[in-house]
N, C-alpha and C positions, 0 to 999 in steps of 0.2 A: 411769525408763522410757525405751526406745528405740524411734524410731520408724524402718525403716529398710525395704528393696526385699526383697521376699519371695525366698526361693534354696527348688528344690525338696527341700529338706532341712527347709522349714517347711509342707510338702503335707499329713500326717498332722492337726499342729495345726490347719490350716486348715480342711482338710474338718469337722471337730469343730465349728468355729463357722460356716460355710458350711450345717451340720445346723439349727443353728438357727433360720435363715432360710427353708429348705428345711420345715422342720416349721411353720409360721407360714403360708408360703403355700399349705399343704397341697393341694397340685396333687393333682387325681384320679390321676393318671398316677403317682404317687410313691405314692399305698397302695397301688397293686396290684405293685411292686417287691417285688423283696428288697432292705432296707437294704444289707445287706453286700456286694452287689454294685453297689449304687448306687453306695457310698462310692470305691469300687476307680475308678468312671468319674471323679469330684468330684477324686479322688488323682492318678488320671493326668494328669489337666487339670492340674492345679494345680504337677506336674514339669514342663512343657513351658515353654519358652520364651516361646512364644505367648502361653499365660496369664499369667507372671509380668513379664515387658516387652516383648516384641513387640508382640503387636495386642493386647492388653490391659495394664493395670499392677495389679499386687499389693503392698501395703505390709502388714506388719503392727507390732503392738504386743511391744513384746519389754522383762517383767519379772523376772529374777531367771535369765535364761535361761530364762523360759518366753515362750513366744505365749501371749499373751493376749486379742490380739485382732487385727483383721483387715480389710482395704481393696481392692475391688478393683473397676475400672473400665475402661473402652475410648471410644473416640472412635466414633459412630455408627457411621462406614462398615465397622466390623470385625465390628456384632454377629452379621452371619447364618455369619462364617466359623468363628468363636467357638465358635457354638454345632453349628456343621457337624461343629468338632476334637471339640467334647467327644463329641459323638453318632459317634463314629469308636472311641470304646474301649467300647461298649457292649458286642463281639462278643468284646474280653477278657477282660472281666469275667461272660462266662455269662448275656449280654441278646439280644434279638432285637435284631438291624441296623435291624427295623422299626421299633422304639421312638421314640417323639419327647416329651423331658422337656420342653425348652421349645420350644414353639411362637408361642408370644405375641411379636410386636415390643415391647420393652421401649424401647430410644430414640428418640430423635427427632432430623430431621436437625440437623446444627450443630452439637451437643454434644458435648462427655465423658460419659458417661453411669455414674454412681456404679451401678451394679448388686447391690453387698453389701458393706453393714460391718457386724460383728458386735464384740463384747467378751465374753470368758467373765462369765457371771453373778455369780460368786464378784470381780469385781474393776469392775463396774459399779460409776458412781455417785464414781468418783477420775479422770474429766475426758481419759480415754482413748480415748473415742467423739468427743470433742471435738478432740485431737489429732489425731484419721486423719482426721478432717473438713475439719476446716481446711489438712491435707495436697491437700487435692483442688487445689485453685488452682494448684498447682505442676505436679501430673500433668497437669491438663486446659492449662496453659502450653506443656507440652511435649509436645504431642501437637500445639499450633498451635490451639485451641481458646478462646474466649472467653466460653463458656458451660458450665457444667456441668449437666443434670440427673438426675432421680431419681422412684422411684415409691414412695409412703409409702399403705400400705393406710388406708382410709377405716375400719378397725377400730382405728386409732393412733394417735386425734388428738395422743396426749403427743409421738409422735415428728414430726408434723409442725410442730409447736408450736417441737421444738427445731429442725428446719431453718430453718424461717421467723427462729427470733431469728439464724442464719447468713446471711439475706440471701436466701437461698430466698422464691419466688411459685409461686403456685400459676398453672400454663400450660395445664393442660387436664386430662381421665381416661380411662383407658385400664384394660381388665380381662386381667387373666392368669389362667387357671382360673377357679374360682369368686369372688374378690376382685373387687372394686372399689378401684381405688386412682387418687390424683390425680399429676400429673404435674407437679414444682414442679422452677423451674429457676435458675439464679443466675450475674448475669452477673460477669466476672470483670476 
């Protein structure tokens, strides 16, 4: 398995497991979409420079020449332009300009802020989620950052279970949508 900087030629795979996390935090604002035009905004993001190492970094998991899984994060000061770019392709994709998918402050100041890793289902469980993980250290390095955090929904203690044995603490909670999730951070 390789773990290497996402090119928008891995945008498709990505949005695919980006879906997963997106179905998970079942945002009000996302049942009343059309998927297929959601994916097309998640898509275009995921082409742009911005998203993949500019003001954010995207790594994924790469098996047999496939993605299999997925990393993507920003240093605080990026997330409101972030989510400015993504909300700029809504009007491509056949959404109203009005729309607002995220609204929620997700980081906090100081940090790298992990926003989504995923692994396809079918290859969980062979220590790949633990690779992109432990890749953080290096992103959040090179952004000048000596902290990284993250929000693990208070419906997943397994997964908070796994960050904490990564050095992750729990720093406060913070709600996106209808969730509750705690906000664990890990200095670096």
């Amino acid at each position: 398995m390789l773990i290497r900087k996402a090119t928008d030629q891995d945008s498709k795979a990505i949005v695919s497991l980006f879906n997963i996390i997106i179905d998970e935090m079942d945002l009000e604002i996302v049942r009343t979409l059309d998927c297929s035009k959601l994916d097309i905004v998640f898509q275009k993001s995921f082409e742009t420079p911005e998203f993949l190492s500019q003001w954010a970094q995207t790594i994924v998991a790469v098996e047999n020449d496939k993605v299999v899984g997925f990393l993507y994060g920003y240093p605080f000061e990026n997330e409101k332009k972030i989510n400015k770019l993504m909300h700029s392709f809504l009007q491509d994709a056949g959404l109203s300009p009005s729309i607002v998918i995220f609204s929620d402050p997700e980081a906090y100041p100081d940090e790298w802020y992990l926003n989504s890793i995923a692994v396809n289902p079918k290859y969980q469980g062979h220590g790949i989620g633990s690779k992109l993980l432990t890749a953080t250290d290096d992103l959040a390095a090179n952004q000048n950052k000596n902290k990284i955090g993250l929000n693990v929904d208070w419906e997943n203690p397994r997964a908070e279970a796994l960050y904490h044995n990564y050095g992750f603490k729990n720093v406060g909670q913070t709600k996106l949508g209808d969730h509750n999730y705690n906000h664990l951070q890990k200095s670096i």
